[in-house]
C-alpha positions as CSV (number, residue, x, y, z in Angstrom):
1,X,-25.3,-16.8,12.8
2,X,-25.1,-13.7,11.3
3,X,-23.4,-11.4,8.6
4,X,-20.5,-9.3,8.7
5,X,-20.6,-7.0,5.5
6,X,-16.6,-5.8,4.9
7,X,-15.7,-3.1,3.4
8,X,-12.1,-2.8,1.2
9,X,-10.1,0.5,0.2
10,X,-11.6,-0.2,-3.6
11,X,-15.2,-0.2,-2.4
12,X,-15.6,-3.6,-2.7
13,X,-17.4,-5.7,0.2
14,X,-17.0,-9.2,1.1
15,X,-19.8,-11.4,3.1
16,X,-18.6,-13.0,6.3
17,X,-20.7,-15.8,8.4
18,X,-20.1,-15.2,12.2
19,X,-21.6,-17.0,15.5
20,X,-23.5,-14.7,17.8
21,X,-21.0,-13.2,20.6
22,X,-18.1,-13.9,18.7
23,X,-15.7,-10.5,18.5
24,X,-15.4,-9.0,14.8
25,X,-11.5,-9.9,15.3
26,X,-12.6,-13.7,15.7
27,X,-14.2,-13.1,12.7
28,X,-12.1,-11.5,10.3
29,X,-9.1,-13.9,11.9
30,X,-10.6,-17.2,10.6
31,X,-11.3,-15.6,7.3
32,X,-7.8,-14.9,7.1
33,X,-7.8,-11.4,6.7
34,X,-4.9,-10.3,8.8
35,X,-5.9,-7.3,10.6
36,X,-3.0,-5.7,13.5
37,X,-3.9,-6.9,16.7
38,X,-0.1,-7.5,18.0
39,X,-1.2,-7.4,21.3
40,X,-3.3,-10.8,20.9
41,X,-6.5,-9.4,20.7
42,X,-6.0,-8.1,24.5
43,X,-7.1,-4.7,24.1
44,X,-3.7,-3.3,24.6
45,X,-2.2,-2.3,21.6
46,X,-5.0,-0.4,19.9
47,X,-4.3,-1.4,16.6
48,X,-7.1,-3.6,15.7
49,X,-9.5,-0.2,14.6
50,X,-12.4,-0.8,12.1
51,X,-15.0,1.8,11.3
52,X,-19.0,0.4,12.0
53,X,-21.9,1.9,10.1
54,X,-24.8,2.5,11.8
55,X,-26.7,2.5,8.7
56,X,-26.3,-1.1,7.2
57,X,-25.9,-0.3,3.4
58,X,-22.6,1.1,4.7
59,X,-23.0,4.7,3.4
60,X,-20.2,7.2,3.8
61,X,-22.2,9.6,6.2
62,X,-19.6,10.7,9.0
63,X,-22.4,11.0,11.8
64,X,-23.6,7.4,11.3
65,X,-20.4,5.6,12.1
66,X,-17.9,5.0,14.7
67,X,-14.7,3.6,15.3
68,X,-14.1,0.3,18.0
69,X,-11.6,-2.4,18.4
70,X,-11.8,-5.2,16.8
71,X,-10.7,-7.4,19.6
72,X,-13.1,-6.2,21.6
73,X,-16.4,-5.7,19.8
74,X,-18.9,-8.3,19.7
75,X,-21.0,-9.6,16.9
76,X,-24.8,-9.5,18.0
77,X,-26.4,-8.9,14.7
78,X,-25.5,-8.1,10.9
79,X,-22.9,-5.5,10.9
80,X,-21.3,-3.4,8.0
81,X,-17.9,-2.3,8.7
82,X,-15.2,-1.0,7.0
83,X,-10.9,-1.8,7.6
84,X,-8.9,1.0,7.7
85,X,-5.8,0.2,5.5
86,X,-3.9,1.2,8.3
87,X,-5.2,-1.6,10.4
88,X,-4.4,-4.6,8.1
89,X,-1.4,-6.4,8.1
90,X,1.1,-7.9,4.9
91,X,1.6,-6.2,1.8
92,X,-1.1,-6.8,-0.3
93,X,-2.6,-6.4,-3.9
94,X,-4.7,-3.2,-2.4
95,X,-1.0,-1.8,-1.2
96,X,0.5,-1.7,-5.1
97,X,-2.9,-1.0,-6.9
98,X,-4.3,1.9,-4.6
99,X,-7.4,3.5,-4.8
100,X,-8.4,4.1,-7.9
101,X,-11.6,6.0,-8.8
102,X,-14.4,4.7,-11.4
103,X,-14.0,6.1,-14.7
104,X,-15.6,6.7,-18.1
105,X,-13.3,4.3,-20.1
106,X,-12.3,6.2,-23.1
107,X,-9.0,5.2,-24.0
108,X,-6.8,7.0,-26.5
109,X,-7.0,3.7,-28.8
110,X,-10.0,2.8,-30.3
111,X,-10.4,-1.0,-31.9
112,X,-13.2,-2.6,-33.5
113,X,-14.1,-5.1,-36.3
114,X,-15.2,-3.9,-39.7
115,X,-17.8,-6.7,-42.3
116,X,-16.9,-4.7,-45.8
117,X,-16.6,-6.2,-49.6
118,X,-12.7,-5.3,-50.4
119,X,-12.4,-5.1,-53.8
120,X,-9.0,-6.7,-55.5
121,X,-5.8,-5.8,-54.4
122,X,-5.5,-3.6,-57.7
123,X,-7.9,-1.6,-56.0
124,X,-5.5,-0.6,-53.0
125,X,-7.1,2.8,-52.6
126,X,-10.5,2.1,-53.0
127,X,-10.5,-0.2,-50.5
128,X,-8.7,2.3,-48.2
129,X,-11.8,4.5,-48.6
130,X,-14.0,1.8,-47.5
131,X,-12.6,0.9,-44.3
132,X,-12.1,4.8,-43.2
133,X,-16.0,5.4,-44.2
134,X,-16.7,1.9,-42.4
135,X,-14.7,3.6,-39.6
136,X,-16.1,6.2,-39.1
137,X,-20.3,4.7,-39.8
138,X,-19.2,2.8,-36.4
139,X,-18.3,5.7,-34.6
140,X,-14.7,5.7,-34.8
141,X,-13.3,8.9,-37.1
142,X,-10.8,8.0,-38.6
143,X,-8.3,10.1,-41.5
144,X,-6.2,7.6,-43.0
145,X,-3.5,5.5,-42.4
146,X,-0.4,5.3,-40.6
147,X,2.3,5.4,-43.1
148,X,4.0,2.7,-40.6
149,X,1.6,0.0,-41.7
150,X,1.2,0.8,-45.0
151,X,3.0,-2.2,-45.9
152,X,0.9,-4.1,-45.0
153,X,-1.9,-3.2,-46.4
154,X,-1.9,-4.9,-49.6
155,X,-1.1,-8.7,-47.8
156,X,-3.8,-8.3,-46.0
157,X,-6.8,-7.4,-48.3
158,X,-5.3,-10.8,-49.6
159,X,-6.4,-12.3,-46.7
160,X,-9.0,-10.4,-45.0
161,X,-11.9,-11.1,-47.1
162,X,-15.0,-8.9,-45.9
163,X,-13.5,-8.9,-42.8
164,X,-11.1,-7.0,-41.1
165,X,-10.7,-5.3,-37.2
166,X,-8.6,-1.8,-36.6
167,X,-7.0,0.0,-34.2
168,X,-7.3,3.7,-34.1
169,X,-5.3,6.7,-32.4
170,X,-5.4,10.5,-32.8
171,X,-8.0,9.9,-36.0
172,X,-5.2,7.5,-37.2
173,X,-5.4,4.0,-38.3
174,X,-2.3,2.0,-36.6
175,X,-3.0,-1.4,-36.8
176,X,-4.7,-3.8,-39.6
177,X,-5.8,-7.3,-38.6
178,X,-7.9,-9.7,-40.4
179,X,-10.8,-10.5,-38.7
180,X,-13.1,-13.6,-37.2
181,X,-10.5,-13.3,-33.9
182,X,-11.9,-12.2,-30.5
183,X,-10.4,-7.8,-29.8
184,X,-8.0,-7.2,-28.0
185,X,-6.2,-3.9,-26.9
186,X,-3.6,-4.0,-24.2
187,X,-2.2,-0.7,-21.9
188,X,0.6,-0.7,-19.8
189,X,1.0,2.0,-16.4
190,X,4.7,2.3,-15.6
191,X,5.2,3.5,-11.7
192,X,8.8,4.3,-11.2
193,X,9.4,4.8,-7.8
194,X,12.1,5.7,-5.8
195,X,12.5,2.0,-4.2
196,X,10.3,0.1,-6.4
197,X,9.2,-0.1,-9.6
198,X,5.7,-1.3,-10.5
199,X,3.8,-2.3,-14.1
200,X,0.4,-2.7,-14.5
201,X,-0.9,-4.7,-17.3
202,X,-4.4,-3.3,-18.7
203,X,-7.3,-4.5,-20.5
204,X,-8.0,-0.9,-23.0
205,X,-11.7,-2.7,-24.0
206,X,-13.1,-3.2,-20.6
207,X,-10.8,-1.3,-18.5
208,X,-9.7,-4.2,-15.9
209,X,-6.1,-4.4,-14.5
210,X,-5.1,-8.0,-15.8
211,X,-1.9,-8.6,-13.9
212,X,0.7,-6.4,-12.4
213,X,4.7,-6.7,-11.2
214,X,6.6,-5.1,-8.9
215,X,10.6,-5.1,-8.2
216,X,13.0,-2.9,-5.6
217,X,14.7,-0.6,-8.1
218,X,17.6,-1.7,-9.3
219,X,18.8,2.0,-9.1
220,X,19.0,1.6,-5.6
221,X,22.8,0.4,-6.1
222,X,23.3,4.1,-7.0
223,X,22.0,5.6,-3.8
224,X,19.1,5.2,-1.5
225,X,17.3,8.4,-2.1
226,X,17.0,10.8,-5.2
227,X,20.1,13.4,-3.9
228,X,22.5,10.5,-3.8
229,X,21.7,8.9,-7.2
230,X,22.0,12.6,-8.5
231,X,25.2,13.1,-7.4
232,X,26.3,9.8,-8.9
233,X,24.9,10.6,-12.5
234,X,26.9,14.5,-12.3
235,X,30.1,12.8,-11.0
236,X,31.1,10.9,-14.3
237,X,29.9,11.5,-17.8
238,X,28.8,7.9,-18.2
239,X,27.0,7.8,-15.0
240,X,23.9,9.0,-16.7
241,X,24.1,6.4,-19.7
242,X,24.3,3.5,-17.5
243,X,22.0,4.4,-14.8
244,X,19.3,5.1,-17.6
245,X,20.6,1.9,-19.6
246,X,19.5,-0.3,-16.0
247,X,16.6,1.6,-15.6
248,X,15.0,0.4,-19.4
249,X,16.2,-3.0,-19.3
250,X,14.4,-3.4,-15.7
251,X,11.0,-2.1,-17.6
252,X,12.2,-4.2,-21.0
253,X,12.6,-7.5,-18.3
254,X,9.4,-6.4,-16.1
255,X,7.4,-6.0,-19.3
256,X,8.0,-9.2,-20.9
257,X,7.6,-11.3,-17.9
258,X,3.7,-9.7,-17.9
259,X,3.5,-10.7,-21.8
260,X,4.5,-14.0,-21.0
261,X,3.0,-14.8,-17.3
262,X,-0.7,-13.7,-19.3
263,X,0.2,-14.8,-22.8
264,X,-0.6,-11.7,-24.4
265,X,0.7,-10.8,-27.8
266,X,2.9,-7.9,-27.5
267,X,1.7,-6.5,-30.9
268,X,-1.2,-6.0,-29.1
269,X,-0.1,-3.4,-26.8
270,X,-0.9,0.4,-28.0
271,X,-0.4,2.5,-25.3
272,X,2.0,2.8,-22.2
273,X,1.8,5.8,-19.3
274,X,4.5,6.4,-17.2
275,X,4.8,8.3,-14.1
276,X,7.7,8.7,-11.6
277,X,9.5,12.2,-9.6
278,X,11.4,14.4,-11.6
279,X,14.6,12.6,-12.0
280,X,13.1,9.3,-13.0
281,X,11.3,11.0,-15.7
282,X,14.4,12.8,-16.8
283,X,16.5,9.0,-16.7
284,X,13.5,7.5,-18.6
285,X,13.3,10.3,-21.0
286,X,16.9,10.6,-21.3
287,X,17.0,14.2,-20.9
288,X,19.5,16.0,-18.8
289,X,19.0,16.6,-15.3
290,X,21.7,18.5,-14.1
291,X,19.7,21.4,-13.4
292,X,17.8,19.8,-10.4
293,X,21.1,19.7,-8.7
294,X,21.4,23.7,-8.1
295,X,19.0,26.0,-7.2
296,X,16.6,26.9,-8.8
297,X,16.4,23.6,-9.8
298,X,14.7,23.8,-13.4
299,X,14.1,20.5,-14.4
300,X,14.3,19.4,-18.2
301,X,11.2,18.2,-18.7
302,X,8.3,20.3,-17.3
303,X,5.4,19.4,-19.9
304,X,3.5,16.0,-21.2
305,X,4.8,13.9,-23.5
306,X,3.7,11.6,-25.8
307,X,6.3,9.5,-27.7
308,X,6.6,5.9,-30.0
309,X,7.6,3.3,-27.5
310,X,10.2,1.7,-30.2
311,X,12.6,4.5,-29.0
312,X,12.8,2.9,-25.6
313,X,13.5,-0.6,-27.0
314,X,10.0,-1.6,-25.5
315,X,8.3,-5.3,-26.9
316,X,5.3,-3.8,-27.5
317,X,3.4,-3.0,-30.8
318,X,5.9,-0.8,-33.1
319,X,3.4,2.2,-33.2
320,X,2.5,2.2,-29.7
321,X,3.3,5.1,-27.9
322,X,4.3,6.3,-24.4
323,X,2.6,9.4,-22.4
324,X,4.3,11.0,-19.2
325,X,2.0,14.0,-17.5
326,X,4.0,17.0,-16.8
327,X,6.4,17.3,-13.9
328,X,5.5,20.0,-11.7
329,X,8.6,20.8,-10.4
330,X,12.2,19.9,-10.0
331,X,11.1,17.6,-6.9
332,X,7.6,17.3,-7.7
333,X,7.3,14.9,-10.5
334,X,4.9,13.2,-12.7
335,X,3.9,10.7,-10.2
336,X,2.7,13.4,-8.0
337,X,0.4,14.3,-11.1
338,X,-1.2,10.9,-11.0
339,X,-1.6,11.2,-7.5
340,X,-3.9,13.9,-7.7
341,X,-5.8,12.5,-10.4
342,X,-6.3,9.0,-8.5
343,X,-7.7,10.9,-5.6
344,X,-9.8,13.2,-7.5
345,X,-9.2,16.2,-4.6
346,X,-9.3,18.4,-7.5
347,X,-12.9,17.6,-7.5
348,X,-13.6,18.4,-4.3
349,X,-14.8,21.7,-2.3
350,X,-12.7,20.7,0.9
351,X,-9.6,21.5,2.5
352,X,-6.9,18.8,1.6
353,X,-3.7,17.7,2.7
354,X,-2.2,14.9,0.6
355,X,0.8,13.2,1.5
356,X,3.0,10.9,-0.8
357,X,5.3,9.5,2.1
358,X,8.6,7.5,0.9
359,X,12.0,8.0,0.4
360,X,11.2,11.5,-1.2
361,X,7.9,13.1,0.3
362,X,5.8,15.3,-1.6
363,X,2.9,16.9,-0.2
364,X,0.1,19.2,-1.7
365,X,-2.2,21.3,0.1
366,X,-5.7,22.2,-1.4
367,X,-6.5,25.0,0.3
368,X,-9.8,27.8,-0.8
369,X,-9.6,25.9,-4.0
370,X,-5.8,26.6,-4.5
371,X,-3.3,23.4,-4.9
372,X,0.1,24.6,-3.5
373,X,2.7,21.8,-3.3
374,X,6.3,21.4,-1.7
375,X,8.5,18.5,-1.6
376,X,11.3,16.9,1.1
377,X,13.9,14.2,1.1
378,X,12.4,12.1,4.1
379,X,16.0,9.3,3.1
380,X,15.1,5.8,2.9
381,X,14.8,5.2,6.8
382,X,11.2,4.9,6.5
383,X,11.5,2.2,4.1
384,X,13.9,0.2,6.2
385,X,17.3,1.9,4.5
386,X,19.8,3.0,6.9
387,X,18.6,1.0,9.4
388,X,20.9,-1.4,11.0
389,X,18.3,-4.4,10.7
390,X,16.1,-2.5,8.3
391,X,14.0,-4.0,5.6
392,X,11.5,-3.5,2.8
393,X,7.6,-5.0,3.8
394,X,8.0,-7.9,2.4
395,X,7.9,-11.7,4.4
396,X,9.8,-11.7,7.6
397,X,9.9,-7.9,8.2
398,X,8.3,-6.7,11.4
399,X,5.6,-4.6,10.8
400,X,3.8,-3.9,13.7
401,X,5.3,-3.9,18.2
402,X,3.3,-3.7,21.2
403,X,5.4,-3.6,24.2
404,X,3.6,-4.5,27.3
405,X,4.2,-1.5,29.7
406,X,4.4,-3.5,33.1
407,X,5.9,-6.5,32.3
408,X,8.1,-4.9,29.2
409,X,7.7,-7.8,26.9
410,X,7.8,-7.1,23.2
411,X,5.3,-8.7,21.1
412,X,5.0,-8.5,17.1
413,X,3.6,-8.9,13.9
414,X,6.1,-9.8,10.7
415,X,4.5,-9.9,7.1
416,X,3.6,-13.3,6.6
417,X,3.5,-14.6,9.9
418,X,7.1,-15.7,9.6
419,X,10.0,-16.0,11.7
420,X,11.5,-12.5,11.6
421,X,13.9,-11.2,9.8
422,X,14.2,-7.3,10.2
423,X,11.9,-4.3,10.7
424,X,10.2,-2.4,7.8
425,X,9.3,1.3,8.3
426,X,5.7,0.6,10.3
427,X,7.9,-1.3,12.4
428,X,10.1,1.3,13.2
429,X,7.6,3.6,13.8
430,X,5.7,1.4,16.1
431,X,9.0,0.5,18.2
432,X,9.8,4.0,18.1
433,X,6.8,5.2,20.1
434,X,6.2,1.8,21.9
435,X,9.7,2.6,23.8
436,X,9.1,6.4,24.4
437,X,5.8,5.3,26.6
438,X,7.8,2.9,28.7
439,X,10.7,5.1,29.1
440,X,13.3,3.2,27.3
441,X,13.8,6.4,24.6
442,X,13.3,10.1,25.7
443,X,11.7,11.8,23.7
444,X,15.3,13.9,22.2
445,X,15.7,10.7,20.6
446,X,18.4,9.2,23.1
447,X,17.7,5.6,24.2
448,X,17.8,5.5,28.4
449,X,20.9,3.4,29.3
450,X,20.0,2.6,32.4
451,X,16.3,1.4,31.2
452,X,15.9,-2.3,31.4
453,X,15.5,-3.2,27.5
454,X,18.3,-1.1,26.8
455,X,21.6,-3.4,25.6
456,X,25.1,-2.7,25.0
457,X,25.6,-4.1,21.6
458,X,29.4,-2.9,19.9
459,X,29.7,0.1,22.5
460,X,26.5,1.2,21.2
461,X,22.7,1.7,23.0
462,X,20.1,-0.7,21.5
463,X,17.5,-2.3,22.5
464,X,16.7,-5.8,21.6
465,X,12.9,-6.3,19.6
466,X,13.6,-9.8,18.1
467,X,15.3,-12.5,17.1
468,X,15.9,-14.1,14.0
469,X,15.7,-17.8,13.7
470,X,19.7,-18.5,13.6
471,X,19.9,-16.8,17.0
472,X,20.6,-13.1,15.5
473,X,19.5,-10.4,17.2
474,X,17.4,-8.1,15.5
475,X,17.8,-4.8,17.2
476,X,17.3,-1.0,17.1
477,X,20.2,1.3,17.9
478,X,21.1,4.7,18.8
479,X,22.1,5.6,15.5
480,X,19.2,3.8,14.0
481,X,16.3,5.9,15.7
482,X,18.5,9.3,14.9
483,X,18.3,8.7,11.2
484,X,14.5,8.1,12.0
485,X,14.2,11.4,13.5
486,X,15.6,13.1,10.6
487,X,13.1,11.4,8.2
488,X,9.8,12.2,10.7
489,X,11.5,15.9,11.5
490,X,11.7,16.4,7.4
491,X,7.9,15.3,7.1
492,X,6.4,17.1,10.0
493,X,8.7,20.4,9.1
494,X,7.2,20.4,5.6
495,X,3.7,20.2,6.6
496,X,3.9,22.8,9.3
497,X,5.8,25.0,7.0
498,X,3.2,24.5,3.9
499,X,0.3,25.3,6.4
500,X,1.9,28.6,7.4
501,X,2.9,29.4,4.3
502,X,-0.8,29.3,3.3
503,X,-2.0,31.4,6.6
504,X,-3.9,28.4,8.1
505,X,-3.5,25.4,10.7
506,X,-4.2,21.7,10.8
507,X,-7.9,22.7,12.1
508,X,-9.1,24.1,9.0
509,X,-7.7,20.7,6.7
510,X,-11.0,18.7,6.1
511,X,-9.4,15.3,5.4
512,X,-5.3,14.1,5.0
513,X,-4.7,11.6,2.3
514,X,-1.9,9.5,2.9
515,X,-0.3,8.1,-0.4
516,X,2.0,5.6,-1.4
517,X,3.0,1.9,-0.7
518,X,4.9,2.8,3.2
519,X,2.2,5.5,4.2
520,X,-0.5,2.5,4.0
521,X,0.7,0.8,6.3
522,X,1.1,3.5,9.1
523,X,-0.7,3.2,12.2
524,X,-2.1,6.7,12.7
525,X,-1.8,6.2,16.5
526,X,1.4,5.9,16.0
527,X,2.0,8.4,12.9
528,X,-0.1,11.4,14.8
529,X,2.1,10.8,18.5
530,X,5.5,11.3,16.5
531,X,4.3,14.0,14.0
532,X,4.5,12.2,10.8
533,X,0.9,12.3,10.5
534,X,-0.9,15.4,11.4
535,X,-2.8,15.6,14.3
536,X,-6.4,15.2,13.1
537,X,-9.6,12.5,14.2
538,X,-9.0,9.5,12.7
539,X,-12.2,9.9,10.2
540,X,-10.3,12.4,8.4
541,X,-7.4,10.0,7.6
542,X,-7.9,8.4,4.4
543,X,-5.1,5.4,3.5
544,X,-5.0,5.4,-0.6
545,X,-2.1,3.6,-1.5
546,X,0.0,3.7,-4.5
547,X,-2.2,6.5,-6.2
548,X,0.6,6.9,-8.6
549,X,0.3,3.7,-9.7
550,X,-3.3,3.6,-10.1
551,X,-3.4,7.3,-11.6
552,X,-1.0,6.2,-14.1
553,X,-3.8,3.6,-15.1
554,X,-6.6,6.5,-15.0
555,X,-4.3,7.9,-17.6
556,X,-4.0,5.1,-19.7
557,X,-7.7,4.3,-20.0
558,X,-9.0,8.0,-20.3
559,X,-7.9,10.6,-22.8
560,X,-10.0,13.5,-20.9
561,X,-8.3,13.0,-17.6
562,X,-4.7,13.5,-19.5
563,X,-6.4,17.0,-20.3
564,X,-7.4,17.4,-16.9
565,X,-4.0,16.3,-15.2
566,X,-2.3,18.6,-17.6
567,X,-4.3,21.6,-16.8
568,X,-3.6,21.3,-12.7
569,X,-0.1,20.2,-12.9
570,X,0.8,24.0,-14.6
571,X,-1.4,25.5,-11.8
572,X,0.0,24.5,-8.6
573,X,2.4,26.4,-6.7
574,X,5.6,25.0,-5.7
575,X,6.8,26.2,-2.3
576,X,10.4,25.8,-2.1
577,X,11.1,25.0,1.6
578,X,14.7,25.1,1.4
579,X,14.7,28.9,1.3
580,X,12.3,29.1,4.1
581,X,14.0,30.0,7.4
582,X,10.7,28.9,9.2
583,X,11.1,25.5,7.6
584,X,15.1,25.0,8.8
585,X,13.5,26.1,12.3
586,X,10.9,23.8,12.1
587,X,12.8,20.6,11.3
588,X,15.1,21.1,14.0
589,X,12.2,21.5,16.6
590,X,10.7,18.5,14.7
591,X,13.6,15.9,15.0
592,X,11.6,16.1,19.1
593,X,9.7,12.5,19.1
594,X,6.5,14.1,20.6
């Protein structure tokens, strides 16, 4: 017997028991941590990578580890190893929390219980004067009073007695409670994706994430991607109303169901941060976003903002207030903001390429200590829109193929080990490049009729990956793989065209972060052969992802980093690719699987 030492995307490391000779993949397998091995643990599919430490305390020095196979690596002694998020399988809570960096909890609100003689309630002011002095002999400075609770300031010196607990903001006193009850100070991060929409419910006194919630968009009955949802909102005057109107109820429905599911009191929630791209701020906000429909496309709403929560309609506590960080540009939003934040590169000396792969695409390049960013509507192929059989990552959806290149049989992985019921964008990505090495697609995109998978399904090419349990066939068409090569050749192009833009190449980027809830789930094998992922060693791939999410969090729990966020959102610049020549070049060389 021996131990396995496992390292997670958050740092934390779990203990495994294994028997001498048995593979790491045996291992992690009857642990139940589902790592991709489609090809049965064969050695085949190349999918089951881990990273081993030579140094057992598992510390991040790049010349002490290596990457192996998990299927094929034997356990002979205690081992320290770490899963690249690429390599697991099934949406998990990793994939909607992201990484999320330790940090100095200093929360905008401050709360803490006060033992002071009131005198009677005749004595209204004096007693005011104690409890800002007792305040601020605790630490906390506060100025006075919120005129919004000052009517309640006389019930309860009726009942508080000597004791008494307050909530502080911005030298403010916002909340009076009597006291001999346990604190407690809530947050909420909002994440306002394109697809989904995520909340995180947060602890403001010790800084944990209590519960979260995550739902498709309900926006998405307005148009896939953030050009079609536009378009909808400029054709009719009441577009905008109702799509905004959906948009609040969804958070209103989302929020409540966390106040219930952890039976917090929703008076004691103070603060709520809300990220999202341009648009969705400017739908949240309710601010007008015609101008990202023309060039130059000047959003609305470029700066921070910090406003009460009541104007939303939100069940919260009626001083609480809401902070957005700035918007960058008209397609580089908030979220992106977060994202650097969460992943600290701001911090760091190197060369950085980030990516925030989804429906929209943003990418920002740290290069010589410069943060240029640039932004491209990848369409919702890669999260399984547009896509004949295509699917979000949730149970049933194929995730990971291995096609076996002599005997051409498909094997795969769905999320949840289910019967299948479509493909999710890993899956398309792996079928994609699984059926360029046998043949069955060229690499102009055009599936090989006369190849032995290939099917004529409604005078159309497909080829056949699954089935679903009522007999359907799950398949992959010609039309289906060209809206994939639009989404890959808008990624690729905007990479490329942000590199030359800056005067360098892929050789001189020190690491590539790859961002958000679909990018996690990327095999980089896969990713690097068709050019969504930049072609660079696997050690300087880091998986992250939702780091809008868990920046929104970072922002919720410290009141520096706001400062921070808000100083390198206004010094990054925006690269518009759509008056780049090079970059309408690129993308057609790009739509090329190879």
């Amino acid at each position: 017997m021996g131990d396995l030492l496992v390292k997670n995307i958050n740092g934390r490391i779990v203990k495994l028991d294994f028997k001498k000779g048995e593979t790491i993949l045996k291992c992690l397998q009857k642990n139940n941590i589902q790592i991709n091995a489609v090809c049965n643990g064969l050695g085949k599919c190349l999918k089951c990578k881990v990273i081993v430490y030579k140094d057992e305390a598992g510390e991040l020095n790049e010349e002490d580890k290596h990457t192996v196979l998990a299927c094929q690596t034997e356990l002979t002694k205690d081992t320290f190893i770490e899963i690249p998020p690429s390599s697991l399988l099934s949406t998990s809570p990793i994939t909607m929390l992201g990484y999320e960096p330790p940090e100095l909890l200093d929360p905008p609100v401050k709360k803490i219980k006060l033992k002071i003689m009131l005198g009677s309630l005749r004595e209204k002011h004096g007693n005011e004067i104690k409890i800002l002095k007792a305040a601020n002999k605790h630490g906390v400075k506060a100025d006075g009073f919120n005129v919004g609770i000052q009517d309640t300031l006389l019930p309860l010196f009726d009942v508080a007695k000597n004791k008494i607990t307050i909530t502080v903001r911005d030298n403010e006193i916002i909340h009076l409670e009597k006291g001999g009850e346990a604190l407690k100070a809530y947050g909420v991060a909002v994440d306002i994706g394109t697809t989904q929409l995520s909340l995180f419910l947060v602890d403001l006194l010790n800084g944990s994430v209590i519960d979260f919630i995550s739902e498709l968009n309900k926006q998405e009955i307005f148009g896939g991607d953030v050009i079609t949802r536009l378009s909808y909102i400029l054709s009719k005057p009441d577009n905008f109303n109702l799509i905004r109107k959906i948009t609040l109820d969804q958070i209103k429905d989302m929020l409540n169901k966390l106040v219930k599911n952890n039976s917090v009191n929703p008076n004691h929630i103070y603060e709520i941060v809300v990220v999202g791209n341009t648009l969705m701020m400017h739908i949240f906000h309710g601010e007008d976003p015609s101008g990202l429909s023309k060039y130059p496309y000047k959003p609305s709403i470029i700066d921070a903002r910090k406003i009460y929560a009541r104007n939303y309609g939100l069940n919260v506590n009626p001083l609480a207030k809401t902070y957005s960080p700035p918007n960058i540009s008209g397609y580089i939003g908030a979220d992106i903001a977060a994202d650097i934040i969460s992943s600290e590169i701001y911090k760091s000396d190197k060369n950085i390429l980030m990516m925030d792969i989804g429906t929209n695409t943003e990418i920002i390049l740290k290069y010589n200590n410069k943060l240029y960013g640039c932004s491209t509507p990848s369409g919702p192929a890669l999260e399984g829109g547009h896509i004949r059989y295509g699917m979000r990552a949730e149970k049933g959806a194929i995730e990971a193929v291995f096609i076996d290149p002599e005997t051409f049989n498909i094997n795969y992985k769905t999320v949840g080990g289910v019967e299948p019921v479509g493909l999710c964008g890993s899956g398309v990505i792996d079928a994609v490049v699984e059926l360029i090495k046998i043949g069955a697609v060229k690499k102009d995109g055009n599936i090989d009729e006369k190849h032995k998978l290939t099917s004529r399904i409604n005078s159309g090419k497909a080829v056949i990956i699954a089935e679903r349990a009522n007999g359907e066939k799950i398949t992959l068409s010609q039309d289906d793989i060209r809206e994939f090569q639009k989404a890959k050749a808008a990624i690729q192009a905007a990479y490329i065209t942000l590199l030359k833009y800056t005067n360098t190449q892929i050789e001189r980027i020190d690491e590539v972060i790859i961002a958000g809830s679909f990018g996690l789930h990327i095999n980089p094998e896969s990713g690097r052969r068709l050019g969504i992922i930049p072609q660079v060693d696997d050690y300087k791939i880091k998986y992250l992802g939702n780091l809008a999410g868990s920046g929104a969090r970072v922002l919720l729990k410290n009141i520096e980093a706001r400062k921070i966020c808000e100083k390198i959102a206004y010094g990054i610049e925006y690269v518009e690719l759509g008056q780049l020549k090079f970059f309408q070049d690129t993308w057609i060389n790009s739509l090329y699987l190879s």
